[in-house]
N, C-alpha and C positions, 0 to 999 in steps of 0.2 A: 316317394321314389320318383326320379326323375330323369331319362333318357334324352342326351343330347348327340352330336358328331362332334368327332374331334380332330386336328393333323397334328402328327410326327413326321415333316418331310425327312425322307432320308441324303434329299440333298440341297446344298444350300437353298434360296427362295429362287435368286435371278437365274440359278439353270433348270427349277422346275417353269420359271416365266417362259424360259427359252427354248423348253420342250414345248411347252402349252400352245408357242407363237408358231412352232414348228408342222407340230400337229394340223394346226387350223391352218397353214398355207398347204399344207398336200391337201387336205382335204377340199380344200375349195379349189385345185386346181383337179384333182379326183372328177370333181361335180360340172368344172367348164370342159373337160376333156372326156367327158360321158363314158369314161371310164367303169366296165363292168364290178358289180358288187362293190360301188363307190360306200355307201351310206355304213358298210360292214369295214371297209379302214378305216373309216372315220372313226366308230365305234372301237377297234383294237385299239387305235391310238390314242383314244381318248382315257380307254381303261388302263392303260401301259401309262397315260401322265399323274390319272388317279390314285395309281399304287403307289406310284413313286413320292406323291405327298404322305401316304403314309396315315389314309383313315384309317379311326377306330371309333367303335360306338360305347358311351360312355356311359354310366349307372350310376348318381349319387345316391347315397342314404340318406334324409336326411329328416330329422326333429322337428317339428316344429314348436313354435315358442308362444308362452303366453301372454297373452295381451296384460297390464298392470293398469290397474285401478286403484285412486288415491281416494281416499272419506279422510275430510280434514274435521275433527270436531272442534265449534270453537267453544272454548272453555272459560272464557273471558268472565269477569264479574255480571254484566247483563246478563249472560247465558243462566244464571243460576236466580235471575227472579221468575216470579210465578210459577206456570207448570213446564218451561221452559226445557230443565233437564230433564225432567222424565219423559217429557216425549224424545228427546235429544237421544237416550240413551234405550226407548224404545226402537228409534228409528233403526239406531246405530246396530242393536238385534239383530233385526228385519231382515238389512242389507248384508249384513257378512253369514245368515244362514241362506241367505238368497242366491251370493254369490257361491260360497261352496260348494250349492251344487247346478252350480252352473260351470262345467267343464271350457277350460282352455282359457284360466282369467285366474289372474293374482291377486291377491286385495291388499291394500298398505294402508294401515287407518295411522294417522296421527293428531295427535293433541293439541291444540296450539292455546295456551291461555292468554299472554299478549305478549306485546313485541319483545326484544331482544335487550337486557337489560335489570335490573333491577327497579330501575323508573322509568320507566319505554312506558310510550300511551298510545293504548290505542290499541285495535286489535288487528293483529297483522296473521291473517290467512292464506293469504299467497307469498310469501314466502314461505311460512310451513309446506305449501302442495310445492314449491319449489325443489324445496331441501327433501323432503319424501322422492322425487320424480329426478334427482339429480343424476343419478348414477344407471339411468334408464333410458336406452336410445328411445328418441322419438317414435318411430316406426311402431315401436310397443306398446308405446301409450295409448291404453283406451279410451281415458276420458280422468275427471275428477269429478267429487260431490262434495260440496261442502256442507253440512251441517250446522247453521247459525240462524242468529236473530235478524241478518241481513245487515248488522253496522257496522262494516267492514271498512279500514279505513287505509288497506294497503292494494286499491283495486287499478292494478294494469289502465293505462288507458285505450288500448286494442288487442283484439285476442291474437296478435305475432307478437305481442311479449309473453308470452305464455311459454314459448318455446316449444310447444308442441301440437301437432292437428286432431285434434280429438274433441267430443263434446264436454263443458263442463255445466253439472248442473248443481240449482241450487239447493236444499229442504228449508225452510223457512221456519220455524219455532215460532213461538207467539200467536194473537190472537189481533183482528182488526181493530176491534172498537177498544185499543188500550190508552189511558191517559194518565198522562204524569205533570207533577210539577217540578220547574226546575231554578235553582238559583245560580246564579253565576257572578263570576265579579270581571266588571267592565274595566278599574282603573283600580290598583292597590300599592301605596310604597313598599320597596323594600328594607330601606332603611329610614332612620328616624333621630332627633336627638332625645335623650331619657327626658319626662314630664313634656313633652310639647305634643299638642294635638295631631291628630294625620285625619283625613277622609279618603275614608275607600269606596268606592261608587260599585252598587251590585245591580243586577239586573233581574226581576223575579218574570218568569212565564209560566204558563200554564199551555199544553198540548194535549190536541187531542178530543178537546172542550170545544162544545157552540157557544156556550155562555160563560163571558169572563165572571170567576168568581168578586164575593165580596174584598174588600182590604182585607191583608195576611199580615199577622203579627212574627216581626222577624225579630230573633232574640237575638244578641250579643253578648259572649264571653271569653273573657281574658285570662286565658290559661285554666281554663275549666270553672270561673267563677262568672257570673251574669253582671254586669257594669250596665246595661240598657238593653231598652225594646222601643220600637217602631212599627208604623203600619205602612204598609203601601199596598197599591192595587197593580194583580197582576199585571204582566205587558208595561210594567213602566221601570225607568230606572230612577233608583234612591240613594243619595248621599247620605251616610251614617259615619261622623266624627268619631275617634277613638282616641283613648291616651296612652303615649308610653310608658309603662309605669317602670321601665327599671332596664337593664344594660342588657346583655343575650337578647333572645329568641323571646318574643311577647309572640304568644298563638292566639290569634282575636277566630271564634267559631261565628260563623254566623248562620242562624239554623230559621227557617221558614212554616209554619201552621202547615199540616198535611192536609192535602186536597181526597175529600173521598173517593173511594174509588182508584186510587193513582196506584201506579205499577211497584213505585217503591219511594221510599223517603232518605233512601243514599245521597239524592242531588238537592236533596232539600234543604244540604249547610254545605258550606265551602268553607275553606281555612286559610287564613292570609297569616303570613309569618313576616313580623316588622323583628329586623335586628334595633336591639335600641342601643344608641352612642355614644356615651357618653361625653357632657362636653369636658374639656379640662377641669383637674380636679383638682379643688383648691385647699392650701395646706397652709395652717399658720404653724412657723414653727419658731418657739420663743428661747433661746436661751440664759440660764439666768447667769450666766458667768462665762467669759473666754474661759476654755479648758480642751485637752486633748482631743476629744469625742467627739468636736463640736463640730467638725469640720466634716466626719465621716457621714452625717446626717443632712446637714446641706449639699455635700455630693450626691449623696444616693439618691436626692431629691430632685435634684437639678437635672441628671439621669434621666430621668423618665420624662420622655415625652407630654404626658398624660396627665404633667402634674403639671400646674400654678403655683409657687413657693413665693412665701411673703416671708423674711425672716429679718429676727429683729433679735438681737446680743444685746443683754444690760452691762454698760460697762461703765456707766456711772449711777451708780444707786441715788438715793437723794441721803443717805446719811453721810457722802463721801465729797465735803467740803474742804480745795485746799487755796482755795483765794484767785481760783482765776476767773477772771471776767466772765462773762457769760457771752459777751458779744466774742469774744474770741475762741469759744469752743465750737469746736465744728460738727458737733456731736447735736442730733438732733433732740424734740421729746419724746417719750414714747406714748403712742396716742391711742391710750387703755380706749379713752370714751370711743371714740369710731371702731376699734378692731372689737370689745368684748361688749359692746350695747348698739351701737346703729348697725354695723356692718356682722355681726356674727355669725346671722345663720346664710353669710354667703360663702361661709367657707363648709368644706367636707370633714376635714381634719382638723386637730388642734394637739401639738405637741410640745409638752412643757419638758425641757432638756435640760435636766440640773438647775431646775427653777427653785428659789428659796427666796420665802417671803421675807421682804426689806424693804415694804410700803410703796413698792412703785404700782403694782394691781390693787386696788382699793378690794376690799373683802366682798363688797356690793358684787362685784363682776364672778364672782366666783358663783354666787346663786343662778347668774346670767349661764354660764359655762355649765351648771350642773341642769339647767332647761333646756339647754341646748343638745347637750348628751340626750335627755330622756323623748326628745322629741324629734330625734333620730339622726344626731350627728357623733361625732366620734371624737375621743380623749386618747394621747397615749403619751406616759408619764416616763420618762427615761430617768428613773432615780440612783443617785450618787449617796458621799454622808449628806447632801441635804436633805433626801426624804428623812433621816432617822431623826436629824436633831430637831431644835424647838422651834425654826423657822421652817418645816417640812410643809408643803402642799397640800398635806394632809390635815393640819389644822385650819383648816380652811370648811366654808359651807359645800366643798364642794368631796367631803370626806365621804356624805353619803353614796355616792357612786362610784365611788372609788373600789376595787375587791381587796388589795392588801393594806393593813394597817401595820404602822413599822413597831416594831420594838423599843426601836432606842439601840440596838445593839448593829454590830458596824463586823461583820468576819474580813481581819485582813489575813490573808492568807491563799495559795494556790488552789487551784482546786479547776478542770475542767469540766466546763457545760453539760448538763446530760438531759438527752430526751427522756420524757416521763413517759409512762404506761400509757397514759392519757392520748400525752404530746404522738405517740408513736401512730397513735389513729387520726390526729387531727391535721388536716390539709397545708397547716401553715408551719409547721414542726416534720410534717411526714417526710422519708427520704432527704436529707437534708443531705449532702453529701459530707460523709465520712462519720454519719452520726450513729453505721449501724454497728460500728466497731467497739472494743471493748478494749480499753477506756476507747471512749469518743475521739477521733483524728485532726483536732487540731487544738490550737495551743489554748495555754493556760489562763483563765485571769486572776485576779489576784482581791478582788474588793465587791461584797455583797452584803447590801441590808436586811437584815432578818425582820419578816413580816407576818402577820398574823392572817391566813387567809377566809375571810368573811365568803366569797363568797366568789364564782365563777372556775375556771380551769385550770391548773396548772401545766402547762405543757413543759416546760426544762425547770431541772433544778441544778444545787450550785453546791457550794460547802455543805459538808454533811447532808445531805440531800437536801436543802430549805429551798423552797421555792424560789425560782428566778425570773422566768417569766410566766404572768398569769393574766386570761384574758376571761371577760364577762360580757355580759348584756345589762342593759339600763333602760328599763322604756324599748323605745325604739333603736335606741343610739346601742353602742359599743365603746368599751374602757379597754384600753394595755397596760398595764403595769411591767416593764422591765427594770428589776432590784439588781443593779447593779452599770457603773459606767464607763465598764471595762472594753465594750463592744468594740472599740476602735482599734486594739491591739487585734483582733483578726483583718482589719482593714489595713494595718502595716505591715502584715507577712510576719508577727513576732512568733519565733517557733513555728514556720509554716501557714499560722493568718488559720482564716477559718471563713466557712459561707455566709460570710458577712451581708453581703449582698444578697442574696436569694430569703436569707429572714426577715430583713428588717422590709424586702419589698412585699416578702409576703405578708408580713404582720401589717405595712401599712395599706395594703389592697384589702385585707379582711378589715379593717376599720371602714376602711371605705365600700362594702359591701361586694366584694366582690364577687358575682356567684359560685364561681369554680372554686373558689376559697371556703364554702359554707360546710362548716364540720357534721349539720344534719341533712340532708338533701338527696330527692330523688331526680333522675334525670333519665331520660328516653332518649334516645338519637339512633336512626338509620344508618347502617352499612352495607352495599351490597342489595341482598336478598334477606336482609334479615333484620330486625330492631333491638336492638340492646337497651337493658333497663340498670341502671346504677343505681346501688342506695349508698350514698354516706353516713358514716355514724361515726361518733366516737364510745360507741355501747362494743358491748363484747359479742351482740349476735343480732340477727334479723331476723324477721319472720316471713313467708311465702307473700306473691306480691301477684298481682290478680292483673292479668294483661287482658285489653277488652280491643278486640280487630274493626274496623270499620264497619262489617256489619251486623255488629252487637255480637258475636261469640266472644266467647270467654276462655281463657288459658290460665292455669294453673303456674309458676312462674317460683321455682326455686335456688335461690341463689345461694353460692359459693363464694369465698371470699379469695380475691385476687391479692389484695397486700393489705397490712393492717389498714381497720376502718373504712375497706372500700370493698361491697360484694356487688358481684356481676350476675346477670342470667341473659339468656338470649334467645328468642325465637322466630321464627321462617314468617315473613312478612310479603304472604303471598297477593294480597291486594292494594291497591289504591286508597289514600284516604285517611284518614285520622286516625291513630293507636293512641292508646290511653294504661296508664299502666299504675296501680294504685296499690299501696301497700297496706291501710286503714288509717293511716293517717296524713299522707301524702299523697299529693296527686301528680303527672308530668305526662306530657303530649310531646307526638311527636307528628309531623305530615308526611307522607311517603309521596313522593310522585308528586307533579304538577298542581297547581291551582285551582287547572279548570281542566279535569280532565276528559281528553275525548270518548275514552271509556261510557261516560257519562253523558255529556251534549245531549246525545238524544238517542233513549233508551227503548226508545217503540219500536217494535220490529218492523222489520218494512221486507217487499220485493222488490222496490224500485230503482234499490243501488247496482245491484248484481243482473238485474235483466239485463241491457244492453250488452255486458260481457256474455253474457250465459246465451242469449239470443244469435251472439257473430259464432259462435261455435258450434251452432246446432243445437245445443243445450236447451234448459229451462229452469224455470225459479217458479215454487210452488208453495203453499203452505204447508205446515204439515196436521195442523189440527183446525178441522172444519166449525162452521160455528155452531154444533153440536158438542164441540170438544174432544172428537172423534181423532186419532191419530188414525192418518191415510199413509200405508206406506207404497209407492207407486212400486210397479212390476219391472225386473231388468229385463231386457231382451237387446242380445248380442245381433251387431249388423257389421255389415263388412263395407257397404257403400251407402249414402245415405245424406241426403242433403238435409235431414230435420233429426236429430234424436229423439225426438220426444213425442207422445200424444197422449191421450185423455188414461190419466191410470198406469200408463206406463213411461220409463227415461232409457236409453239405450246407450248402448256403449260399444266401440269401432274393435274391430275382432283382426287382431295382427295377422301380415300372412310373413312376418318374420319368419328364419327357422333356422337350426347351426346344423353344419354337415358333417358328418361321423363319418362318412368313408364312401371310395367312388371303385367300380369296378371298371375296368375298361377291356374292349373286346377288339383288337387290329381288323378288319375285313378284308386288306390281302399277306394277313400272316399264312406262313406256314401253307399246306395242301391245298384252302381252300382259297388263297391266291393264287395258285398255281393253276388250278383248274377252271377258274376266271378267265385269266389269259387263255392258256391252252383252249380253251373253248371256242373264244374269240377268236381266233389263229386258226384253228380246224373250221368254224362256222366259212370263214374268209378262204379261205383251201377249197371244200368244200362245193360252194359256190362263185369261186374261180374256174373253177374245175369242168363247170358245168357250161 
């Protein structure tokens, strides 16, 4: 409650001024002309200027308010090695039974695990006490405590950004005498071409240590499989070579020998992610006859960037002798020996397009062509009537790799394309557009060789269902067989045309291994806050798929199926660090967050970050478990002024003298009777001793 004065002149300012001036000239001429009971006019006229302004004495009610208090816990991945949390969440007890009863103080705890984002690095504290302290006048603020390991990596650099005058103090987790070891990586590509070497240069230290340990064997593995190992002595940096082995995402781990003793083996591997690039991808493609098709398949090829097309049309066979010169044809030879024996395995592809054997490929190059398949290159056979009759490709040594063997029989007849059960699962058939209608939405062909299928997949079939295109494995390599060499009427718009383009590039990206094309395959990738695991099949079901976090817990992992042959599962990817996600017989990595996180840099607790701040505010930073092991939780005690918050056992915090005001009573002193009797007194007092 609080009693002040107040004015209500009852008339304007400049004629109570002009009373005031008025007053005070009688009255000092009163005083030169020693006029009797002068000091008693003075006094009426002074009370007569005083009414007329119109005091009154005034009464607020009013609340006062309570100081706020911020405890920021930090929740960050360090915060959870050793006995870290528990003391953390002993502390955190301590302090909000402490405060509650301790009158005239609000407590605001909040959580802060790390910064703002789903890959934010680092642990960011002040802005949590920020965002808790936003909607809180200054004047309020008592103070803040943080609760951490001290690696705080969002530290103000003077306590006037803080935005408020109050002390902030620290508790510190941890123990002094902790040592870790840590690996880092000093220099790592991001990208690469597929098969060429890279060096990633790492950095191994040891903290914490008097004596540098012996050489550490650092392991290397490429997508979960081990390629190499090396030694280096901590404190120094090592160049370790790696190889691209293939297009996407290559995850090279690199994990380092634990140091006894050490706080944790989290920063003991780092993860470099090389995209690998393929260089241009080279495609022979042969035709054994001008024909309508032929052209649809050197556009589609020529299309793609990505591709190197060598194509060669036989258009003179050697049985087709009609007496012209040979110096006058302009027509080159075709140079089996270089393309199918010195030069073969510089190509990716090899597509034989209404090829029919007429002695220009000697039989030799066929055994060439089916080593080359098994040894991890690719075939794809676009057959017409030449597969079926007696000059078909197929009599050839190169039959055994082959998956359809022909009949002999030749359906001429309409009949459109249709995805198979199979085809409906597999990446290069799936979604095709207008294939999920019934019949299939685009036009018709008219001519398909019936084949016998030995042995790989059928994705579409044709006339009376018989297979039409059918894809396998060889070795290493990959076979297509499309029985039929109608494909071009979709490339002319006949009857509307058909996704001419989107199959044949998908069929020839799957020969050429594409990974996103792989009909078996698991895959992990980041979104957000969260990790997504994919399996591909072309089977009718999955089984549960075992997610393992960065450090080493385990998740149970069951998956749904989003569209044929593709099932999904998802889960909250609360840390830093490598996710692994394994189904028993596949395996797929993924890195969340940074390279080198600072999460991790350096995981020793410390007091030395946060003093200086904590020190300009009066504050303090203390540990909180002695080398007893003992959690010390210090005493609050509320102060109003104070140049130090803190001393031995106890941290203190600034006590508001805020407060809102509910209502004011006000009292006039010359209302009414008891103005009146004021004057009048004054007036009679002046009478009185006039009189006398």
């Amino acid at each position: 409650m609080i009693w002040s004065l107040s004015f209500a002149p009852l008339f304007p300012l400049w004629v109570l001024v002009a009373a005031a001036i008025a007053a005070l000239a009688l009255s000092v001429a009163a005083f030169v002309l020693r006029l009797p009971a002068w000091p008693l006019r003075a006094l009426a006229m002074a009370l007569l200027v005083f009414a007329l302004a119109g005091p009154a004495v005034e009464r607020e009610d009013r609340e006062p308010l309570s100081s706020v208090v911020s405890i920021v816990v930090d929740e960050s991945q360090s915060q959870r090695l050793g006995d870290r949390a528990t003391s953390t969440n002993e502390a955190l007890a301590a302090l909000e039974q402490r405060f509650a009863a301790l009158p005239g103080y609000e407590l605001r705890v909040t959580r802060a695990a790390r910064g703002d984002g789903a890959t934010a690095d680092g642990t960011a504290l002040f802005s949590a006490l920020a965002d808790s302290l936003s909607d809180v006048p200054p004047e309020r603020i008592g103070g803040g405590v943080m609760i951490t390991d001290g690696q705080v990596h969002d530290i103000p650099e003077k306590a006037a950004d803080l935005g408020f005058d109050a002390p902030l103090h620290a508790l510190v987790t941890g123990v002094e005498d902790e040592i870790d070891r840590r690996l880092a990586i000093a220099r790592a590509p991001k990208f690469a071409l597929v098969g060429s070497e890279q060096v990633v240069t790492l950095q191994l230290q040891d903290r914490g240590v008097e004596t540098a340990a012996d050489r550490v064997t650092i392991t290397v593995r490429r997508d979960g499989e081990i390629v190499t190992q090396q030694r280096a002595q901590p404190g120094s940096t090592i160049d370790i070579p790696v190889t691209v082995a293939h297009g996407g995402n290559n995850i090279f781990e690199y994990s380092a020998d634990t140091l006894e003793g050490e706080l944790t083996e989290l920063n003991n591997r780092v993860v470099v992610t090389v995209e690998g690039i393929r260089e241009n991808l080279r495609v022979l493609l042969v035709s054994g006859s001008p024909h309508a098709g032929e052209r649809t398949w050197r556009n589609l090829l020529k299309s793609d960037a990505s591709v190197d097309l060598v194509h060669f049309t036989i258009l003179r066979p050697p049985d087709k002798q009609d007496g012209t010169p040979i110096n006058q044809l302009s027509l080159i030879a075709f140079p089996t020996r270089e393309l199918f024996s010195v030069k073969i395995d510089e190509f990716d592809l090899i597509i034989f397009d209404r090829y029919e054997r007429r002695g220009v490929l000697p039989l030799l190059y066929f055994d060439n062509i089916a080593r080359f398949v098994r040894e991890g290159g690719a075939v794809l056979v676009a057959g017409g009537p030449d597969y079926a009759e007696g000059g078909s490709i197929y009599r050839t040594p190169l039959s055994p790799v082959l998956p359809a063997e022909p009949s002999g029989m030749i359906y001429e007849e309409p009949f459109r394309a249709a995805i198979s059960q199979t085809g409906s699962r597999h990446p290069v058939t799936r979604g095709l557009p207008g294939g999920n209608a019934e019949p299939p939405a685009w036009s018709r062909w008219f001519r398909l060789v019936d084949a016998t299928i030995r042995n790989g997949e059928t994705l579409m079939t044709g006339a009376e269902e018989k297979p039409l295109l059918v894809l396998s494995r060889e070795g290493e390599g990959r076979v297509a067989v499309l029985l039929s060499d109608h494909v071009w009427l979709w490339a002319r718009g006949y009857e509307g045309g058909g996704p001419h383009v989107a199959l044949l590039r998908r069929l020839a990206h799957w020969l050429m291994k594409e990974p996103d094309l792989e009909e078996e395959a698991l895959r992990l990738t980041s979104r957000g806050v969260e990790v997504i695991a994919e399996r591909q099949t072309i089977g009718e079901s999955v089984g549960d798929m075992t997610l393992t976090l960065p450090g080493g817990e385990t998740r149970n992992l069951t998956p749904t199926e989003v569209s044929p042959g593709l099932w999904r599962a998802s889960a909250p990817a609360p840390d830093l660090g490598l996710y692994s996600v394994d189904d028993g017989t596949r395996k797929a990595l993924v890195h969340v967050g940074p390279p080198n996180p600072r999460e991790f840099t350096d995981v020793l607790s410390t007091t030395e970050t946060l003093a200086p701040l904590a020190e300009e505010t009066g504050g303090s930073v203390r540990r909180l478990v002695d080398a007893g092991g003992n959690v010390l939780i210090p005493r609050v005690v509320p102060l109003r002024r104070a140049t130090s918050f803190a001393g031995d056992g106890w941290i203190g915090f600034r006590t508001s003298d805020a407060s809102v005001l509910k209502g004011i009573d006000r009292y006039p002193l010359f209302a009414g009777l008891l103005g009146l009797a004021l004057l009048l007194g004054a007036v009679s007092l002046l009478w009185y001793r006039e009189g006398r």
